[in-house]
N, C-alpha and C positions, 0 to 999 in steps of 0.2 A: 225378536229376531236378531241373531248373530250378525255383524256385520263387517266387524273388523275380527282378521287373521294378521299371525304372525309366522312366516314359515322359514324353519332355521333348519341348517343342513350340517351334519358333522362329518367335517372329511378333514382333508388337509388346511382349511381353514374354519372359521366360526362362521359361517352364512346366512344372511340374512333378508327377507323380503317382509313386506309390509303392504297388508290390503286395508286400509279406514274408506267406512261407509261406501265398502263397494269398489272401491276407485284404488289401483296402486298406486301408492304413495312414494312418489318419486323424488321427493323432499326439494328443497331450493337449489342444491346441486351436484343431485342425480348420490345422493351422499348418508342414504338411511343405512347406517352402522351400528353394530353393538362391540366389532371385536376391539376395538378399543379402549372398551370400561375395563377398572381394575379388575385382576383379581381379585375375587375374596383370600384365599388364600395365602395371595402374595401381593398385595396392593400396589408396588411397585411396579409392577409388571403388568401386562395386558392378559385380558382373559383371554384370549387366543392361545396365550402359550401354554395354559392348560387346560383347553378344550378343542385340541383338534389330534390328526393322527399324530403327533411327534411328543406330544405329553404320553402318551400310553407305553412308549416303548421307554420314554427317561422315568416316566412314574417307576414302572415296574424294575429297573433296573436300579434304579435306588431303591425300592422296599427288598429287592430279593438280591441282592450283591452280585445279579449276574454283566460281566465285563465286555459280554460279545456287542456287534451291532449288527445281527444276521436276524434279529426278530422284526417280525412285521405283527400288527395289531390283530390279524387274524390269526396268527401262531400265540398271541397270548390269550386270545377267546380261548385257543383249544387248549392252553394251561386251564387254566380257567377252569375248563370242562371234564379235565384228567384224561383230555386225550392225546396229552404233548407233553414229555416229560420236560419239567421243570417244578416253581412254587405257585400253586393253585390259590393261595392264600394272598398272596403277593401281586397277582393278577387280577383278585377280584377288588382287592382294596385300591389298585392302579383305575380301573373301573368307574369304582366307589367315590373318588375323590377327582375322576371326571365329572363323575354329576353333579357333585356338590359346588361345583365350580361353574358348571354349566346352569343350573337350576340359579343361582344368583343373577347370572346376566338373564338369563328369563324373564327371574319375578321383578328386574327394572324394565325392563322392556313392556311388559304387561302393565304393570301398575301406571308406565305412559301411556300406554293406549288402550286398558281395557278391552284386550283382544284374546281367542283361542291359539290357541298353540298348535303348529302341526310340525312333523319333527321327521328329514328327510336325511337320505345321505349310505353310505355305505358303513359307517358304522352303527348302523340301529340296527343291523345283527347281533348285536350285543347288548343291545337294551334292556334284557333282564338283568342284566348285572349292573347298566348306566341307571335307571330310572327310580327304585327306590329311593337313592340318595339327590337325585333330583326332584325328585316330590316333597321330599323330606326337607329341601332347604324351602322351597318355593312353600311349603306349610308353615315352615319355624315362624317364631315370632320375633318382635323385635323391641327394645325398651327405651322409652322414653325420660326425662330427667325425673321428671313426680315420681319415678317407679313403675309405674304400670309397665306392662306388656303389648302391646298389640299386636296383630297380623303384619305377615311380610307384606303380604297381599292384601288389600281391603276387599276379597273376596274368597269362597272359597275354589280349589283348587280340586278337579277329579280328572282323572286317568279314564277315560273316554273310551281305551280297548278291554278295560275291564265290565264286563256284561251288570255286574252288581252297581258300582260305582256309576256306569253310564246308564242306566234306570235312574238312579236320585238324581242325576244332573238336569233327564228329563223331565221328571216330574219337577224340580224343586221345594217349593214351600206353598206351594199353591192355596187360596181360599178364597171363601165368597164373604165379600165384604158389603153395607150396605151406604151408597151414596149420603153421605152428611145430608137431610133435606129436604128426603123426597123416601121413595119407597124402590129405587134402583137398587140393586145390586148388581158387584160386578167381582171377575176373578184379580186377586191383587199376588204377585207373589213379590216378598220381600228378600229371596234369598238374593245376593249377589254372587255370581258364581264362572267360574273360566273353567277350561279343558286342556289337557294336551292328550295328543295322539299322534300314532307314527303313519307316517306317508306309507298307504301299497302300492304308489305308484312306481317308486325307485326316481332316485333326483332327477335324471336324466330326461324321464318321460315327461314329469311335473312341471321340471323347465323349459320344455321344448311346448307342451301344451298350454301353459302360460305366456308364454313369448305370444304363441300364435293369437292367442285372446286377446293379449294387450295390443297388439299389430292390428285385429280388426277392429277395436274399443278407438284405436287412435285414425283409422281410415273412416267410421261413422262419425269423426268430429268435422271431417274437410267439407 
Protein backbone atom coordinates (compact mmCIF):
# COMPACT_ATOMS: atom_id res chain seq x y z
CA UNK A 1 0.00 0.00 0.00
CA UNK A 2 1.10 3.41 -1.24
CA UNK A 3 1.38 5.83 1.48
CA UNK A 4 3.43 8.48 0.77
CA UNK A 5 2.53 11.26 -2.17
CA UNK A 6 4.25 14.11 -3.51
CA UNK A 7 2.05 16.70 -5.21
CA UNK A 8 3.94 19.45 -7.37
CA UNK A 9 1.99 22.04 -9.26
CA UNK A 10 3.66 24.04 -12.44
CA UNK A 11 2.46 27.40 -12.67
CA UNK A 12 4.23 30.63 -11.88
CA UNK A 13 6.25 28.79 -9.17
CA UNK A 14 7.73 25.14 -8.63
CA UNK A 15 4.98 23.74 -5.86
CA UNK A 16 5.00 21.60 -3.60
CA UNK A 17 3.17 19.45 -0.88
CA UNK A 18 4.16 16.27 0.74
CA UNK A 19 1.92 13.40 2.30
CA UNK A 20 4.35 10.58 4.40
CA UNK A 21 2.41 7.58 5.85
CA UNK A 22 -0.81 9.26 5.56
CA UNK A 23 -0.13 12.51 7.40
CA UNK A 24 0.87 15.96 5.63
CA UNK A 25 4.06 16.70 6.36
CA UNK A 26 4.40 19.97 7.50
CA UNK A 27 8.09 19.75 8.15
CA UNK A 28 9.66 21.62 11.48
CA UNK A 29 8.67 25.06 9.91
CA UNK A 30 5.75 24.78 7.98
CA UNK A 31 9.09 24.80 5.14
CA UNK A 32 8.74 21.33 2.97
CA UNK A 33 10.51 23.02 -0.41
CA UNK A 34 12.05 21.79 -3.38
CA UNK A 35 12.14 25.21 -5.49
CA UNK A 36 15.21 25.81 -4.10
CA UNK A 37 17.53 22.72 -5.25
CA UNK A 38 19.76 23.53 -8.17
CA UNK A 39 19.33 23.51 -11.29
CA UNK A 40 20.48 20.65 -13.20
CA UNK A 41 20.97 22.77 -16.00
CA UNK A 42 22.33 25.61 -14.37
CA UNK A 43 23.52 24.62 -10.95
CA UNK A 44 24.01 28.08 -10.01
CA UNK A 45 20.68 29.06 -10.11
CA UNK A 46 17.48 27.51 -8.45
CA UNK A 47 15.22 25.06 -10.27
CA UNK A 48 12.38 27.47 -10.16
CA UNK A 49 13.77 29.52 -12.65
CA UNK A 50 13.60 26.89 -15.09
CA UNK A 51 10.60 25.18 -14.10
CA UNK A 52 7.74 27.53 -13.77
CA UNK A 53 5.80 29.76 -16.32
CA UNK A 54 8.62 32.54 -16.87
CA UNK A 55 11.35 29.76 -18.23
CA UNK A 56 8.95 28.96 -21.23
CA UNK A 57 8.70 32.23 -22.70
CA UNK A 58 12.96 33.02 -22.03
CA UNK A 59 13.51 29.20 -23.15
CA UNK A 60 11.82 29.78 -26.27
CA UNK A 61 13.01 33.11 -27.06
CA UNK A 62 16.49 32.23 -26.82
CA UNK A 63 16.10 28.86 -28.92
CA UNK A 64 14.04 30.81 -31.56
CA UNK A 65 15.63 34.63 -31.77
CA UNK A 66 12.11 35.80 -31.18
CA UNK A 67 12.60 39.60 -29.42
CA UNK A 68 8.84 40.33 -28.35
CA UNK A 69 7.42 39.83 -24.74
CA UNK A 70 3.61 39.52 -25.91
CA UNK A 71 3.96 35.61 -25.48
CA UNK A 72 2.30 33.85 -22.95
CA UNK A 73 2.96 29.85 -22.30
CA UNK A 74 -0.29 29.00 -23.86
CA UNK A 75 0.67 30.98 -27.20
CA UNK A 76 3.74 28.75 -27.20
CA UNK A 77 1.60 25.36 -26.56
CA UNK A 78 -0.20 26.65 -29.83
CA UNK A 79 3.55 27.13 -31.69
CA UNK A 80 4.03 24.04 -30.66
CA UNK A 81 0.82 22.66 -32.21
CA UNK A 82 1.27 24.69 -35.61
CA UNK A 83 -1.61 26.54 -34.63
CA UNK A 84 0.27 29.92 -33.94
CA UNK A 85 2.66 31.19 -36.30
CA UNK A 86 6.03 31.11 -35.05
CA UNK A 87 9.08 28.08 -34.44
CA UNK A 88 7.22 24.85 -33.54
CA UNK A 89 10.69 23.30 -33.10
CA UNK A 90 11.85 25.95 -30.69
CA UNK A 91 8.69 25.61 -28.59
CA UNK A 92 8.87 22.14 -28.10
CA UNK A 93 12.47 21.93 -27.12
CA UNK A 94 11.53 25.08 -24.65
CA UNK A 95 8.99 22.26 -23.29
CA UNK A 96 11.53 19.64 -23.57
CA UNK A 97 14.24 21.14 -21.36
CA UNK A 98 11.36 22.15 -18.76
CA UNK A 99 11.12 18.58 -17.98
CA UNK A 100 14.46 17.77 -17.95
CA UNK A 101 14.75 20.20 -15.31
CA UNK A 102 11.77 19.56 -13.57
CA UNK A 103 12.19 15.57 -13.71
CA UNK A 104 15.64 16.24 -11.56
CA UNK A 105 13.96 17.97 -8.70
CA UNK A 106 11.40 15.04 -8.75
CA UNK A 107 13.85 12.19 -8.80
CA UNK A 108 15.42 14.06 -5.38
CA UNK A 109 12.46 14.48 -3.98
CA UNK A 110 11.27 10.85 -4.46
CA UNK A 111 14.45 9.21 -3.71
CA UNK A 112 13.78 11.31 -0.13
CA UNK A 113 10.65 10.03 0.38
CA UNK A 114 9.90 7.12 -1.57
CA UNK A 115 6.69 8.56 -2.68
CA UNK A 116 4.06 8.69 -6.07
CA UNK A 117 3.98 11.68 -7.92
CA UNK A 118 0.90 13.49 -8.82
CA UNK A 119 1.50 16.45 -11.08
CA UNK A 120 -1.10 19.67 -10.84
CA UNK A 121 -1.18 23.20 -12.07
CA UNK A 122 -2.19 24.95 -15.36
CA UNK A 123 0.55 24.03 -17.22
CA UNK A 124 -0.05 20.12 -17.58
CA UNK A 125 -1.97 21.17 -20.56
CA UNK A 126 1.17 20.78 -22.19
CA UNK A 127 2.39 17.75 -20.73
CA UNK A 128 2.69 15.88 -23.78
CA UNK A 129 5.51 17.88 -24.82
CA UNK A 130 6.78 18.44 -20.68
CA UNK A 131 6.67 14.66 -19.72
CA UNK A 132 8.90 12.42 -21.96
CA UNK A 133 11.86 14.37 -21.12
CA UNK A 134 10.75 14.11 -17.58
CA UNK A 135 10.62 10.58 -17.36
CA UNK A 136 13.59 10.43 -19.37
CA UNK A 137 15.64 12.18 -16.54
CA UNK A 138 13.75 10.59 -13.54
CA UNK A 139 14.88 6.97 -15.61
CA UNK A 140 18.64 8.02 -16.69
CA UNK A 141 21.22 6.74 -14.77
CA UNK A 142 23.81 7.85 -12.77
CA UNK A 143 27.74 6.83 -12.12
CA UNK A 144 29.67 6.17 -9.50
CA UNK A 145 33.69 6.40 -9.08
CA UNK A 146 34.38 2.18 -9.60
CA UNK A 147 32.45 3.06 -13.01
CA UNK A 148 29.52 1.48 -12.68
CA UNK A 149 26.10 3.05 -13.42
CA UNK A 150 23.23 3.02 -11.52
CA UNK A 151 19.48 4.29 -11.22
CA UNK A 152 18.68 8.00 -10.61
CA UNK A 153 16.07 6.34 -8.87
CA UNK A 154 16.44 3.14 -6.75
CA UNK A 155 13.29 2.35 -8.14
CA UNK A 156 11.51 2.08 -11.26
CA UNK A 157 9.52 4.80 -12.58
CA UNK A 158 5.97 4.39 -14.73
CA UNK A 159 3.66 6.99 -16.16
CA UNK A 160 0.48 5.97 -14.35
CA UNK A 161 -1.95 7.63 -17.28
CA UNK A 162 -0.53 5.48 -19.75
CA UNK A 163 -3.12 2.15 -19.74
CA UNK A 164 -0.08 -0.27 -20.69
CA UNK A 165 2.72 1.19 -18.31
CA UNK A 166 -0.10 1.52 -15.36
CA UNK A 167 -1.02 -2.58 -15.84
CA UNK A 168 2.87 -3.50 -15.03
CA UNK A 169 2.88 -0.99 -12.18
CA UNK A 170 -0.13 -2.88 -10.91
CA UNK A 171 0.93 -6.03 -11.24
CA UNK A 172 4.68 -5.74 -10.55
CA UNK A 173 6.79 -8.70 -10.17
CA UNK A 174 4.61 -10.65 -8.19
CA UNK A 175 5.25 -14.55 -6.99
CA UNK A 176 4.75 -17.24 -4.64
CA UNK A 177 7.41 -17.92 -2.68
CA UNK A 178 7.82 -20.62 -0.01
CA UNK A 179 8.35 -19.74 3.76
CA UNK A 180 12.13 -20.85 4.71
CA UNK A 181 10.81 -23.89 7.16
CA UNK A 182 7.78 -24.75 7.06
CA UNK A 183 5.31 -25.63 4.02
CA UNK A 184 3.81 -21.53 3.80
CA UNK A 185 3.75 -19.90 1.03
CA UNK A 186 3.29 -16.48 0.31
CA UNK A 187 3.09 -13.67 -2.55
CA UNK A 188 6.55 -11.73 -2.28
CA UNK A 189 7.04 -8.99 -4.98
CA UNK A 190 10.49 -7.63 -5.42
CA UNK A 191 9.87 -4.83 -7.85
CA UNK A 192 10.56 -1.42 -6.34
CA UNK A 193 8.50 0.98 -8.15
CA UNK A 194 6.95 4.88 -7.94
CA UNK A 195 4.26 6.63 -10.45
CA UNK A 196 3.66 9.96 -11.74
CA UNK A 197 0.39 11.17 -12.93
CA UNK A 198 -1.35 14.37 -13.75
CA UNK A 199 -4.00 15.86 -11.36
CA UNK A 200 -8.10 15.87 -13.04
CA UNK A 201 -8.81 17.72 -10.46
CA UNK A 202 -7.22 21.18 -11.77
CA UNK A 203 -5.04 22.84 -8.62
CA UNK A 204 -7.54 24.98 -7.48
CA UNK A 205 -9.97 22.18 -6.58
CA UNK A 206 -7.00 19.80 -5.18
CA UNK A 207 -6.13 22.70 -2.87
CA UNK A 208 -9.19 23.67 -1.62
CA UNK A 209 -10.18 19.88 -1.02
CA UNK A 210 -7.11 19.30 0.77
CA UNK A 211 -7.24 22.28 2.95
CA UNK A 212 -10.68 21.14 3.86
CA UNK A 213 -9.33 17.39 4.93
CA UNK A 214 -6.33 18.75 6.74
CA UNK A 215 -8.78 21.30 8.77
CA UNK A 216 -11.01 18.30 9.79
CA UNK A 217 -7.63 15.70 10.41
CA UNK A 218 -6.46 18.87 12.70
CA UNK A 219 -10.16 19.36 14.58
CA UNK A 220 -10.31 15.18 15.26
CA UNK A 221 -6.91 15.82 17.11
CA UNK A 222 -8.62 18.57 19.82
Amino acid sequence: MYKNLIGYTFGTGLGIGEVINGQLNTGNNSCVETFCLRGKTNPDNIVEDYAAIRAFTREYKALSGYEGDDLTPYDIFKIAEGEKEGNPEAARDAFSRFGEVAGDAFATAVTLSDSLVVVGGGLTGAMKYILPSLLKEMRSDIGTLSGDRIGRLPMRVFNLDDEAEFAKFVVGDSREITIPGTDRKVIYDPMKRTGITVSKLGASKAISIGAYNFALSQLDKK
